[in-house]
PAVORO-595968 format. One line per 10 residues: number of its first residue (from 1); their letters; for each residue x, y, z of C-alpha. Coordinates in steps of 0.1 Angstrom, whole numbers, plus 5000, padded with zeros to 4 digits. Layout:
N
NUM) a) X Y Z  ...
END
This chain:
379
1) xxxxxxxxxx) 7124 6673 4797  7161 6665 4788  7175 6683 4757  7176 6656 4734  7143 6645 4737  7130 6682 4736  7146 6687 4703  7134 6651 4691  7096 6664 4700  7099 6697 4683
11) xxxxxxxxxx) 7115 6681 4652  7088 6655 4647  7062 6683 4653  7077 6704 4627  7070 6670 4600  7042 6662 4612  7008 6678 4596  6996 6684 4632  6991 6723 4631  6976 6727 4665
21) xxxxxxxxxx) 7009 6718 4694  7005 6697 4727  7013 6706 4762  7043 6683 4754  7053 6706 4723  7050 6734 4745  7069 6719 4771  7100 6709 4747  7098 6745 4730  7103 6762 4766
31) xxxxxxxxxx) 7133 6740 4775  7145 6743 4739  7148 6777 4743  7162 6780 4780  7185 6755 4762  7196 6784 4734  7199 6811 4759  7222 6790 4783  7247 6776 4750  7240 6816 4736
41) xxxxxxxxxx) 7259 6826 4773  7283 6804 4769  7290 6817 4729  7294 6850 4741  7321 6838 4766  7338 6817 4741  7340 6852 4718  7349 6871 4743  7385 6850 4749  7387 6848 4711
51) xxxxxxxxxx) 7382 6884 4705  7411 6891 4732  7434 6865 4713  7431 6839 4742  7430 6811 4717  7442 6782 4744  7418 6793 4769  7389 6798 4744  7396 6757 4733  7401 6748 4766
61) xxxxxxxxxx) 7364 6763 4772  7352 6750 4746  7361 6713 4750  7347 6713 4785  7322 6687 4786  7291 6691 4774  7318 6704 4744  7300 6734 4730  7302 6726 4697  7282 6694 4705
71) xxxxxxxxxx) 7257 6711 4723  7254 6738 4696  7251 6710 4666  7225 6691 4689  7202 6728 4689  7207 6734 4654  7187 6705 4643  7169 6698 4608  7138 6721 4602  7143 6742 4631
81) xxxxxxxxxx) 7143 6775 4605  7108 6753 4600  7094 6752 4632  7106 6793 4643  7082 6802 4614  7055 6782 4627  7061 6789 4666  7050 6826 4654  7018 6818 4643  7015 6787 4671
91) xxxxxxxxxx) 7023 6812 4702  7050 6791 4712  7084 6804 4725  7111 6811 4703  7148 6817 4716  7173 6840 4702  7191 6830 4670  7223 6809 4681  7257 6824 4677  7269 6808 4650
101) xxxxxxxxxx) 7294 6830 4637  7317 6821 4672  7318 6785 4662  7334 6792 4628  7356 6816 4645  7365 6788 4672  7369 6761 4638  7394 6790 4626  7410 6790 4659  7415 6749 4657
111) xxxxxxxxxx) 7427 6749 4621  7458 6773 4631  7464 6757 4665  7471 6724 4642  7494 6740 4621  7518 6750 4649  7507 6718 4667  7544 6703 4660  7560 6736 4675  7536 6735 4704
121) xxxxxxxxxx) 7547 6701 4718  7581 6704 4711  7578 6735 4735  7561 6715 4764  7587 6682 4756  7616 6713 4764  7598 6724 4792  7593 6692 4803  7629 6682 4806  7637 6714 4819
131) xxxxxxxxxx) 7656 6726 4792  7681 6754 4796  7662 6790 4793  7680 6798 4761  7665 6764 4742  7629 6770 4752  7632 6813 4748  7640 6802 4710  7612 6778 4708  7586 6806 4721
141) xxxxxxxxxx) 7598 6828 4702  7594 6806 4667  7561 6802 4678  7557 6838 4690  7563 6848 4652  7540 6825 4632  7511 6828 4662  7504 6868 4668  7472 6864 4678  7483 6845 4714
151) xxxxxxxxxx) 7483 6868 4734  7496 6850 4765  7530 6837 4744  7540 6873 4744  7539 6873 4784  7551 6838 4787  7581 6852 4766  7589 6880 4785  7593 6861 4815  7615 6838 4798
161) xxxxxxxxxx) 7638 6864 4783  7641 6882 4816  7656 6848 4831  7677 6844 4800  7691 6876 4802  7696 6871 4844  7718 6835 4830  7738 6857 4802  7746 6882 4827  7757 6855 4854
171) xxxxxxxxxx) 7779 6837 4824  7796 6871 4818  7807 6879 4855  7819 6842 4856  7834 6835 4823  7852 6870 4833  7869 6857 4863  7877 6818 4848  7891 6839 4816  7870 6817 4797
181) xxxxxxxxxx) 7871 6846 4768  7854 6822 4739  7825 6816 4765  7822 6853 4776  7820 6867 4741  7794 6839 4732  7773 6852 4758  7773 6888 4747  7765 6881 4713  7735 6867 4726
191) xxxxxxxxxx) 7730 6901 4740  7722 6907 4707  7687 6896 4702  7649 6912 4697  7642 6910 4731  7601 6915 4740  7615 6934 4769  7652 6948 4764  7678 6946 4793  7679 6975 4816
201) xxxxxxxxxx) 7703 7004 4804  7723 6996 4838  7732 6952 4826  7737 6965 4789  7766 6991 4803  7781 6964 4826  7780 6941 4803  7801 6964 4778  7826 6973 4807  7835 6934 4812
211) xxxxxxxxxx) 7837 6921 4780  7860 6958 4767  7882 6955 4794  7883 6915 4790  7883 6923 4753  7919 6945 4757  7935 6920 4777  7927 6889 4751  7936 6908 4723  7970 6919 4739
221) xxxxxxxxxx) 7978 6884 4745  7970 6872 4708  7991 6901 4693  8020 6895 4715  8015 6853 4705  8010 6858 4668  8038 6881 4663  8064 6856 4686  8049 6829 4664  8055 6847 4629
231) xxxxxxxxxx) 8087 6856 4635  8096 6819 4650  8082 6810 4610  8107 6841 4596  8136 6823 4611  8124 6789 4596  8119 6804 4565  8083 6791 4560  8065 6815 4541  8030 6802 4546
241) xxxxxxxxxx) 8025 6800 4580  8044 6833 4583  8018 6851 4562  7989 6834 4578  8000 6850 4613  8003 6880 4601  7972 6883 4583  7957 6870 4619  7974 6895 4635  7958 6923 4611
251) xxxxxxxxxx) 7923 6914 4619  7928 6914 4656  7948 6944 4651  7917 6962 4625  7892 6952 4652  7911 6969 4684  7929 6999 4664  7964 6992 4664  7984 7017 4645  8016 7018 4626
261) xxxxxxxxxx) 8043 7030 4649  8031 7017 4688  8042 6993 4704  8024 6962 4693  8031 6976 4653  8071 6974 4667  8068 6933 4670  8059 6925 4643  8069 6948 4617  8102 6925 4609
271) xxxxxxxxxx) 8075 6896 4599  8057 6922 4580  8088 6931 4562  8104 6899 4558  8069 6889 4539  8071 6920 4518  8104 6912 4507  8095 6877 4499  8064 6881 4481  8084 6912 4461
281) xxxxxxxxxx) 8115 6883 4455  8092 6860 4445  8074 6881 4417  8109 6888 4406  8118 6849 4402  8087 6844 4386  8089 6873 4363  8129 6861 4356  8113 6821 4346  8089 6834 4325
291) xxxxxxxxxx) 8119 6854 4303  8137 6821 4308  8110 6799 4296  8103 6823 4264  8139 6823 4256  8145 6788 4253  8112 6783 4236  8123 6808 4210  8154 6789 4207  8143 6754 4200
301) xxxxxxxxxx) 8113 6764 4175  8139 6784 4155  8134 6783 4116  8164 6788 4094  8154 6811 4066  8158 6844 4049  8148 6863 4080  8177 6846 4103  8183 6885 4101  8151 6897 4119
311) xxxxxxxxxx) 8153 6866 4143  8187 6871 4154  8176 6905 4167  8145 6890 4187  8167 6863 4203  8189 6892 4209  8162 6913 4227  8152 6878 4244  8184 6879 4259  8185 6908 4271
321) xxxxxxxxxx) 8153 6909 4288  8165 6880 4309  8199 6898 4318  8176 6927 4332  8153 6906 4350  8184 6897 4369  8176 6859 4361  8209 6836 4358  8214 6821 4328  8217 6783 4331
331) xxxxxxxxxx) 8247 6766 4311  8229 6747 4290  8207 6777 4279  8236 6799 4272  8250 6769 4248  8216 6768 4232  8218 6805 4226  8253 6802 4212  8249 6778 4190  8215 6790 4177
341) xxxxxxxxxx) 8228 6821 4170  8262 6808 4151  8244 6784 4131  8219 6815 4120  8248 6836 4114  8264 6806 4094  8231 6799 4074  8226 6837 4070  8262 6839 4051  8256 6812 4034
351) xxxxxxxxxx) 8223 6825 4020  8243 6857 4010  8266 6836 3989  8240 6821 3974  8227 6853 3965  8257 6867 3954  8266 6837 3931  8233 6839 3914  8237 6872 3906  8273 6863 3892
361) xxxxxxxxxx) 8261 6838 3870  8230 6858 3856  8257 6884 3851  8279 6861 3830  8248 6853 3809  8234 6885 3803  8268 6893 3789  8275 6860 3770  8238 6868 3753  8249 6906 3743
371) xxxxxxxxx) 8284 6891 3731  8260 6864 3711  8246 6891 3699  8269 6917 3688  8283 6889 3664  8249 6877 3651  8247 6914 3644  8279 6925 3624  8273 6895 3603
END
């Protein structure tokens, strides 16, 4: 009897009142339960792949046709809890309970297979096109870190890093030999990754010999270039660029451990002193405009009033801070601080005067009042 019409039988037995099952019950409950036990075998398979983290091959398995999960939902028909209790008391087979618990497990599996399903077929559109090792190492290995429980990614990656690191190695000896430095360098950084399966001690120690000895030459080259260049920008007299070369020159220098005093220190130790000497000048200037700049200000906000006295002295200590700063004092700033100072020295005299009158007239009539008096009195 096919399966379908074996579980149709069984599940109109179970609603009917009919307590007493025919040979064609009997028949259906027989190949129900061969049914369970053959779907039950094929469960246990299905959880075995899962339980080893083979979550491709346990879908794969699944979704061969009959799909399991169809044939399981077909078995687990309405009532059959039902008819089990009643097959007891009928004497009719019953089959062991169906694996459910694999199916939610396989559900589980699905539901985080579609959330790396974007990451998935960009992977097989790389491999696809045959896209270089690198490309397709860093797309398994995205996938590697958000899927642990694949088991076979962390093979599949390891034979992709091992060619990646074969092509890195092969870059090296050729970039070495073209003196493609920029290339060679970007191929040891890549070195520089969580492999699944390091490089062997023996590529890691060639590797370093290379790119060291590749590494000396380059950077003798650049320090001999940088320093010509600065000192090509001393004798133009442009500060900038002259700075920048230097200040290229001391991280290449830093990196390879150039020192004060050999013979890549001797080139360019005028640029380094010629930018000294500019950037001490040029505080200087800067310190000198500043005294300038407060002079004249002083100068053209001056106030004439009774403390011309105590101003003249600050204008005086102005100036004198701007003859030490060895600034030059422009014409025009010198008449300023000329005339300023005469017209304060004028108004300053003036106010003395002033002073000195008043206190001549209030003397005159202090003593005109005691002469007033003196005759008021003796009369």
């Amino acid at each position: 009897m096919r399966i379908d019409k074996a579980v149709m039988t069984l599940k109109n037995y179970t609603e009917s009142k009919e307590r007493s099952p025919s040979s064609a019950v009997r028949e259906a409950a027989e190949d129900y339960v061969r049914a369970c036990e053959s779907i039950n075998t094929d469960l246990g398979r299905l959880e075995d792949l899962l339980n080893k983290n083979l979550r491709s091959e346990a879908m794969q398995y699944a979704n061969i046709e009959p799909r399991i999960e169809d044939q399981v939902a077909q078995l687990n028909f309405p009532g059959r809890v039902d008819f089990e209790m009643m097959a007891a008391f009928q004497d009719l087979p019953v089959g062991s309970s169906l694996k459910m618990e694999v199916i939610e497990n396989l559900q589980s599996a699905y539901a985080e297979y579609q959330a790396l399903e974007h990451q998935y077929r960009n992977l097989r559109k790389l491999v696809l096109e045959r896209a270089p090792v690198g490309e397709r190492v860093k797309a398994l290995r995205e996938i590697a870190m958000l899927d642990r429980i694949n088991a076979t990614l962390i093979e599949d990656l390891a034979i992709l890093e091992k060619q990646l690191q074969l092509d890195l190695l092969k870059t090296i000896r050729k970039s070495a030999q073209t003196g493609d430095i920029q290339e060679m360098f970007e191929a040891k950084e890549e070195f520089k990754q969580n492999w699944v399966n390091p490089p062997a001690p023996g590529v890691v120690e060639e590797i370093e010999t290379i790119t060291s000895k590749k590494q000396e030459e380059y950077s003798s080259k650049e320090l001999t270039d940088l320093a010509n260049r600065g000192m090509h920008f001393v004798r133009a007299k442009d500060y900038q660029n002259a700075k920048k070369c230097y200040e290229n020159w001391a991280k290449i220098a830093g990196r390879v451990g150039v020192k004060k005093g050999d013979s890549y220190w001797a080139r360019i130790e005028p640029l380094y002193v010629w930018v000294e000497k500019y950037e001490n000048d040029s505080k200087v200037k800067e310190f000198a405009e500043m005294q300038l700049f407060a002079l004249r200000k002083a100068l053209l906000e001056v106030v004439l009033d009774a403390k011309c006295a105590q101003r003249i002295a600050e204008f005086e200590r102005l100036y004198a801070e701007v003859e030490n700063s060895g600034a030059k004092i422009p014409k025009d700033l010198q008449g300023l601080f000329d005339s300023t100072i005469s017209r304060m020295v004028d108004y300053q005299k003036k106010h003395e005067m002033f002073l000195l009158a008043g206190l001549f007239a209030g003397g005159i009539i202090l003593l005109l009042a005691f002469l007033i008096w003196m005759v008021a009195r003796s009369r």
